[in-house]
Structures are given as structure tokens and as C-alpha cells.
C-alpha positions in Angstrom: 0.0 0.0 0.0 1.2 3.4 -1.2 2.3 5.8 2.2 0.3 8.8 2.6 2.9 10.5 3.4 6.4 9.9 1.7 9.4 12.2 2.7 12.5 11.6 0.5 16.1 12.7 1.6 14.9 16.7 2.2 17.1 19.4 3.4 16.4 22.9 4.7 19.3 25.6 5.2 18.1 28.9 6.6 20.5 32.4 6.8 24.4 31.9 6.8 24.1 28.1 5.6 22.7 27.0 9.0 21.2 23.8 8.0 17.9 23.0 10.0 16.7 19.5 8.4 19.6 17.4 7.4 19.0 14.7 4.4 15.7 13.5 6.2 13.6 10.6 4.7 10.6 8.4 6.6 7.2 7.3 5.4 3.9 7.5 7.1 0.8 4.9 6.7 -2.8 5.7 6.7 -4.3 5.7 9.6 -0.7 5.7 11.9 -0.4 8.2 14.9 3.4 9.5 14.7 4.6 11.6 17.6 7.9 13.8 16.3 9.9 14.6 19.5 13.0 16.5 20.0 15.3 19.0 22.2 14.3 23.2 21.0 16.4 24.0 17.6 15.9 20.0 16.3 14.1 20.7 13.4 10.5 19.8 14.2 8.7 22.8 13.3 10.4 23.0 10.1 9.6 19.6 9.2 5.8 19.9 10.0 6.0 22.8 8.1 7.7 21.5 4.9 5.4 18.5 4.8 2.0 20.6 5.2 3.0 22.3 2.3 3.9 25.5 4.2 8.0 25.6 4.2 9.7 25.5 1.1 12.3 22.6 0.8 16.1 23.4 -0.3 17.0 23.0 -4.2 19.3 20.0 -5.3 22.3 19.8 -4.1 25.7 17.7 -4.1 23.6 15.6 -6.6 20.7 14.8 -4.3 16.7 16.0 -5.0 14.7 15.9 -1.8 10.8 15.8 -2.1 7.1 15.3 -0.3 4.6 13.5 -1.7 1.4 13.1 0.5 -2.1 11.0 -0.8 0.7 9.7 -3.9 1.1 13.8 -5.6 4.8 15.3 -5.1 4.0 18.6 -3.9 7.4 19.5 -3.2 11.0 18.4 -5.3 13.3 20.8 -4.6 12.5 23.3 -7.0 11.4 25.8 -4.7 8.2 26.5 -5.2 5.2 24.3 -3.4 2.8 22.4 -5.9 -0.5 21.5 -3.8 -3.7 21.8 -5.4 -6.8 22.8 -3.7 -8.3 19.2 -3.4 -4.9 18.1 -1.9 -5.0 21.0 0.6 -8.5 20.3 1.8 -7.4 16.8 2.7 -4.9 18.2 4.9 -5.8 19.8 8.0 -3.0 21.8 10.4 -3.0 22.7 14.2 -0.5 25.5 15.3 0.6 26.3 18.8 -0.5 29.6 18.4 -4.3 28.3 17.9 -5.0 30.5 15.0 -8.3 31.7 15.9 -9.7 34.7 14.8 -10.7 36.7 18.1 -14.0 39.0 17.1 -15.5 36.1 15.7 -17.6 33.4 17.4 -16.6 29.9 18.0 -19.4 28.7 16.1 -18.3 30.5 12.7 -14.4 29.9 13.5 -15.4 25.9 13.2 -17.0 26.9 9.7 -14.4 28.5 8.3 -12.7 25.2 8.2 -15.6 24.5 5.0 -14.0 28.0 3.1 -12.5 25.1 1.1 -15.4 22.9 0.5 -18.0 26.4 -0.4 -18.3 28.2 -3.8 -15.5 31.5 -3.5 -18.5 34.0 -3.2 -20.2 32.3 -0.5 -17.0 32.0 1.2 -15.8 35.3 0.9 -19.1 36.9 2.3 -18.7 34.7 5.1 -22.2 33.4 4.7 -22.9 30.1 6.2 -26.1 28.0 6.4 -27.9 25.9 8.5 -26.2 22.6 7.5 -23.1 24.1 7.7 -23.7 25.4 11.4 -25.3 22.1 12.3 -21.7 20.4 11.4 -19.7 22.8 12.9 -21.8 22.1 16.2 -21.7 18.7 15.8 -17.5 19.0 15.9 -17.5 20.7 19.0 -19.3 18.5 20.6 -17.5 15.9 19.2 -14.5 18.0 21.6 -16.7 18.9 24.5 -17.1 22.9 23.7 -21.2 23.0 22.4 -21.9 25.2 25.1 -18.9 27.5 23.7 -20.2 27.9 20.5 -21.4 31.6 21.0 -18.4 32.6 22.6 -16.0 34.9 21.0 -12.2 33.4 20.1 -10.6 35.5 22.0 -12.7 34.6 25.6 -11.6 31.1 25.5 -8.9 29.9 27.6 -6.0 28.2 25.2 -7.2 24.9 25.5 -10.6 25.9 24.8 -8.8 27.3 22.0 -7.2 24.6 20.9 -9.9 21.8 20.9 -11.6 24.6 19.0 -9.3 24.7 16.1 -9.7 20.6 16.6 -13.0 21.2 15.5 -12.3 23.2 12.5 -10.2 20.6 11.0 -12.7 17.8 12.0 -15.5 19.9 9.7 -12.8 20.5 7.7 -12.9 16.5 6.8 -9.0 16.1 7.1 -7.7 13.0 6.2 -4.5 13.8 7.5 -3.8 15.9 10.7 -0.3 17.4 11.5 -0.1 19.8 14.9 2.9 21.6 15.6 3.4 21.4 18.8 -0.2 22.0 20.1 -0.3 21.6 23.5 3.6 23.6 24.5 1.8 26.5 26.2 -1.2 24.4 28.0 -1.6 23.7 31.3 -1.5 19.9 32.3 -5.2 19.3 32.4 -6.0 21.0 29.3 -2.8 19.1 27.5 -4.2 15.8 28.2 -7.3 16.8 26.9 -6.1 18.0 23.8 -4.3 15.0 23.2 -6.7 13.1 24.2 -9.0 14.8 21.2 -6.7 13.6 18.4 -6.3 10.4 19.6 -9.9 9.8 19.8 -9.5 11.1 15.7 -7.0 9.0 14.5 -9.1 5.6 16.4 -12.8 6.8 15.7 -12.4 8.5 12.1 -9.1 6.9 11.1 -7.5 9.9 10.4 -3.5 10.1 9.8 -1.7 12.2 13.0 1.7 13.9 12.9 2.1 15.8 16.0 5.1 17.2 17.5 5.6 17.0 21.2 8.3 18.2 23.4 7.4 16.4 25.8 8.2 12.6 25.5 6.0 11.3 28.0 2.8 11.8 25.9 4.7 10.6 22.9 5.3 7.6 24.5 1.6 7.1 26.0 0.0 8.4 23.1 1.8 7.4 20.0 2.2 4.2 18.7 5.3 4.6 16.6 7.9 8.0 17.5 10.2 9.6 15.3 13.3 11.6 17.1 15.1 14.2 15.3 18.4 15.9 17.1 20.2 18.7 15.3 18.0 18.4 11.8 18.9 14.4 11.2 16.3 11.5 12.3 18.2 9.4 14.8 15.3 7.0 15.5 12.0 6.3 14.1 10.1 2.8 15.3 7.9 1.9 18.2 7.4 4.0 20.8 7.1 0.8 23.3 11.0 0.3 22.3 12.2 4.0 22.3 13.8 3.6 26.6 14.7 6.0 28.4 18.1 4.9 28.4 18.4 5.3 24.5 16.9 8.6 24.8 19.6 9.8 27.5 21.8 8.7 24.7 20.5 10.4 21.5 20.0 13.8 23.8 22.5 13.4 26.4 22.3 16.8 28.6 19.2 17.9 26.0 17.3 14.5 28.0 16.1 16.4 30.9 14.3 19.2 28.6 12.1 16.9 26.7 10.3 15.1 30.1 7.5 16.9 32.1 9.4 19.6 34.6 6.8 18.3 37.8 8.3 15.1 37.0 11.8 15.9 37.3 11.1 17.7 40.6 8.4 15.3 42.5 11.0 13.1 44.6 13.6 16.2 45.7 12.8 18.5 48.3 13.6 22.1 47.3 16.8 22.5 49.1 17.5 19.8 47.0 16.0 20.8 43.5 18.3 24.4 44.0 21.5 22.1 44.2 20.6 19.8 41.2 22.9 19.9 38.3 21.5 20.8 35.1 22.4 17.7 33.3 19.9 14.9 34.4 21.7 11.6 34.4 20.1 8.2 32.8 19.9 6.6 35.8 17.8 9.6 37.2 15.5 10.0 33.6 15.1 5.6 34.7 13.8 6.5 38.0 11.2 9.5 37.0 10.2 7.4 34.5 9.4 4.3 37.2 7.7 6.2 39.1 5.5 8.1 36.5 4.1 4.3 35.6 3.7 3.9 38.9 1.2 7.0 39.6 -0.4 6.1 35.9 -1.0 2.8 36.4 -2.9 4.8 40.0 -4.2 7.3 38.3 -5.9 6.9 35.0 -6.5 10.5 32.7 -8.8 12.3 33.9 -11.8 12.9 31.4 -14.2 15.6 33.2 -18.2 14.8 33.1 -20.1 17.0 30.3 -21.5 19.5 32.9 -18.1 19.9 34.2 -17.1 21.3 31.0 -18.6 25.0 32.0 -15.8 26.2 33.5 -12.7 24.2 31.8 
């Protein structure tokens, strides 16, 4: 079967020949959910960004021709310019950490404006939007628990109301593939898991293809069947997430290990007298023993999913 997403031996230099992406190749099934981790400055933004169509990939060089091709269409070879037609754009549905909301309008009518796509150009310019198309838009956020935000304006929601918000969008958007940059790096714990939670239920329920990049492993590893790991713009793993340890992490990252874990988890066990005098670079023994004891407080503790009514005030 033909990947949906195929990334061939890309590059991407910025300013003063500072390479970002570094001869980088993988392949992504329908239906997979791929968590991209990495240290700040790896290259993960700039990857999402080149396979969504929204980053430019470098030219040929030394004799090699990077390129994308996602649903079996090359949209990128090196030539500089980005060929995605409109019917491959629909299909392709993006999640920013900035949220990407417009704040004067309602929720309701941000969640439709993932159909601009799908609507006749007039129609969609004028902003007008019928009954149908408001009855999907509601249907996709309650599909992420915000109905009884629908009338709210963008900017009143908190960011994770935000954020399953722009979930929504790309839900009436019909996306067949979903890739979110980093969408849950300025949420609060509750509202991360929640998020998360969201596009898992996606990729499941509606079989729908998930890139997302995470800087924080441990939802990669609870979340994401199959992780990819980039350090300094090359891939230096890309298989299960069951067989990514934390001792081959401490490895790849070495110092860089401690930044990608959850920072109440690096600070539970030591008393702050204690946390004041820790060195900066977290050992792999210590990243073994965080990790322990996180299982042992999940396997406790299940994710917390709130009841409907509790929703109000999320």
C-alpha cells in the first residue's frame, strides 16, 4: 500500500548556511499516529511545516533532489516552489501552537471556516454560512466537548478551549490527515491531556492520519504508537514507541534528555533545598527513576476525562 505520506532525503538551510533539516527521509501509513519529539532548535517545526506544504524545501544539491509527496502527488521536489492543489490542501488539516483563531468572531463561525475550502468562492468570501453548515460545525464541537462554547468569541476562550476549538475546524474540515505543531507547548496539564486526548480519539474513531510534535516525551510515549526523534536536523530513530527507553533517549540527547520530560516530574522526589542544588544535566539513571515512578502513579491514576456539565468552566 502506497504511504500517505512519503518524505525523500529533504534538506532545509536557513541564513548563513545554517542547516535545520539534514537529508531527512521516513514514510507514514494511513491511519498511523506519529509523535515527532525533540530537544528546541531539532528541526521539528520546520519539518511539519515542509510536509504541510507551508515551508519550502532546499534546491538539489551535491547531486541529491529531496521531495514530499502526501495521498501519492509530489507537492514539493526541490524546486522551490510548493505544488499543492486545492483538493490536496482540503485533505490536509494543520494545528498551530499559536491556535490561529480569529478573536472578534464566534466559535461557532471559526469551526466553519474550516468548509471555506469545500464552499463556492462567493459564499465564502461573504462569510455566509447556512444551516447545515452550522449544524456540522456544532456537531464538531461537541465531538471535543465545547457546544456550550459555540457563541463565545475566540478571543474569551482559555487556550485549551482554544485549541480543541481549532480541533474542530479541521474535524469539519474532513482532514484525512492531521499534523499539529506542537499544540499543546503553552497548555496547562489538564487541558494538554485533553487535547491530546482529542486527536487520539480522531486517529481511532475516524481513522485519520496524526503527525504531532511534542516536546514532551511522555505523551509521545503514552500516546503514540510509533515515534520519530530528530536531534540537530537528522532522524536518529524512528520505530515503536514501546521500544524508544529512556536509556536510549539519555543517549541520543544526552544533557538535552532532561528538557524533553514533564518539569513536575523531574522535581516530585527532591525537596527544594535539594531541586536548588541539582545539576542541570539529568543523568540516565535519574530520567530511569522518573520514569518508574511516573508508571507507577499512571497505572494509580488513569487520565482524567471531566463529566459533560463539568465542561462549563474548563
Amino acid at each position: 500500500m502506497q504511504p500517505i505520506i512519503a518524505v525523500q532525503r529533504i534538506s532545509k538551510c536557513f541564513q548563513r548556511g545554517n542547516a535545520v533539516l539534514r537529508d531527512v527521509s521516513f514514510s507514514i501509513d494511513k491511519g498511523e499516529m506519529v509523535a515527532l519529539i525533540g530537544a528546541s532548535g531539532s528541526g521539528k517545526s520546520t519539518l511539519i511545516r515542509a510536509v504541510a506544504g507551508l515551508t519550502a524545501i532546499d534546491r538539489p544539491r551535491d547531486g541529491v533532489t529531496g521531495s514530499i509527496s502526501v495521498f501519492g502527488l509530489r507537492i514539493q521536489n526541490g524546486a522551490g516552489a510548493i505544488k499543492a492543489p486545492k483538493n490536496i490542501r482540503m485533505r490536509i488539516g494543520v494545528i498551530f501552537q499559536q491556535f490561529n483563531l480569529v478573536p472578534r468572531l464566534s466559535v461557532l463561525t471559526n469551526v466553519c471556516l474550516g468548509l471555506l475550502g469545500r464552499l463556492p468562492v462567493i459564499q465564502g468570501t461573504l462569510g455566509r454560512f447556512n444551516e447545515a453548515d452550522q449544524r456540522k460545525a456544532m456537531d464538531a464541537l461537541s465531538r471535543v466537548g465545547m457546544a456550550e462554547h459555540a457563541l463565545k468569541r475566540g478571543v474569551d476562550l482559555s487556550g485549551g478551549q482554544q485549541q480543541r476549538a481549532a480541533i474542530a475546524r479541521c474535524l469539519v474540515q474532513q482532514a484525512e490527515v492531521l499534523i499539529a505543531d506542537e499544540p499543546i507547548a503553552s497548555l496547562d496539564p489538564g487541558s494538554a491531556r485533553r487535547v491530546v486526548d482529542t486527536l487520539a480519539d480522531m486517529n481511532r474513531r475516524d481513522g485519520i492520519t496524526v503527525i504531532v510534535s511534542l516536546h514532551q516525551v511522555e505523551y509521545a510515549l503514552k500516546y503514540c504508537p510509533r515515534t520519530i526523534a530528530l536531534k540537530a536536523g537528522r532522524i536518529v530513530y524512528d520505530g515503536p514507541s514501546s521500544a524508544l527507553s529512556l536509556a536510549t533517549l539519555s543517549e541520543i540527547y544526552g544533557a538535552e534528555a532532561g528538557d524533553l520530560f514533564l518539569p513536575s516530574l523531574q522535581q516530585q522526589s527532591a525537596p527544594p533545598a535539594a531541586q536548588a542544588k541539582a545539576p542541570a544535566i539529568v543523568s540516565a539513571a535519574q530520567i530511569l527513576q522518573e520514569r518508574a515512578t511516573f508508571n507507577t502513579l499512571a497505572a494509580a491514576r488513569p487520565l482524567y476525562v471531566p463529566p459533560p456539565e463539568s465542561r462549563l468552566h474548563a
